[in-house]
N, C-alpha and C positions, 0 to 999 in steps of 0.2 A: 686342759692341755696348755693354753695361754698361761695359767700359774705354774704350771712345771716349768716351762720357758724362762720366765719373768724368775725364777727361784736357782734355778740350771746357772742364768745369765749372771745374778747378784753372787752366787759362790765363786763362779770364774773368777769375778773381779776383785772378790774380797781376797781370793788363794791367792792370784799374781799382786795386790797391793801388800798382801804380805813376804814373799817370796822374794822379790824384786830386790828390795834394800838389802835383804841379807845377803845378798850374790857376790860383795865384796867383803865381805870376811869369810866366807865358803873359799873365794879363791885363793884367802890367802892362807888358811889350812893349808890348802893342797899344795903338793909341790909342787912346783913350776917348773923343773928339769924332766919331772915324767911324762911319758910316751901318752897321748891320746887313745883311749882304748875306745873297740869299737862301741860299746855300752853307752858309753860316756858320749860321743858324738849320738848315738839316734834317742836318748834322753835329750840333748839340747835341740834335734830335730824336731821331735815329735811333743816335746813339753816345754822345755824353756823357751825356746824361738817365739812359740805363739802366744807364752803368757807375757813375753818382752812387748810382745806388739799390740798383745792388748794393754798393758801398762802407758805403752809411746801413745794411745788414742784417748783412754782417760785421761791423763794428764795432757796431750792437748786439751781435751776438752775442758779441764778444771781452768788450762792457762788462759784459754777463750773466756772464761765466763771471770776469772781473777785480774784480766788486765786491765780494767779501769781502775782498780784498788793499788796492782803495781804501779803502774804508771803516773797515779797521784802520791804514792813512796816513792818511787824512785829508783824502783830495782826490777825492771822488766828483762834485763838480762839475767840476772839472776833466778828468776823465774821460770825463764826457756830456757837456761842451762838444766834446772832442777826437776821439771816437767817436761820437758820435750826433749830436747839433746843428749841428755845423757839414756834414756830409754832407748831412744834411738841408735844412739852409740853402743849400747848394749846387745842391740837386737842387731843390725845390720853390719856395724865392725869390726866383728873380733873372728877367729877361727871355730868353725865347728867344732864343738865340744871343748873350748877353753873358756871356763869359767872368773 
């Protein structure tokens, strides 16, 4: 049961680390003038939302364990811009179902 877990967990995270970057060329396919359809909002409920946030917590966690490496280069905002803020800007600031 622990290896279903352990196996369950590692695909979640491989789907959203690959999902996540494509989300800005997906939106800019689509048109930006059309109406939100209901589909479209309970897809972002029910699947994007919670792969955005598990995206925002991996990448805290890589920016946690990357900040001494930043921080001796010199680019720690560039870091939590790339790993934490924009996930999060992903997941929390935008409208339902606007991709």
């Amino acid at each position: 049961m622990a290896r279903t877990a352990k196996l369950l967990t590692v695909l979640m995270l491989a789907i959203s680390l690959v999902m996540i970057p494509g989300s800005p060329a997906f939106s800019a396919v689509m048109g930006q003038d059309e109406e939100t359809s209901a589909e479209e909002m309970m897809a972002d409920m029910l699947v994007v939302r919670p792969l955005g946030f598990v995206s925002m917590v991996v990448g805290t966690v890589f920016f946690v364990v990357s900040l001494p490496f930043s921080a001796l280069g010199g680019n720690v905002d560039e870091a939590s811009q790339k790993m934490v803020k924009d996930p999060a800007r992903f997941t929390f600031n935008r409208p339902l179902g606007d991709f």
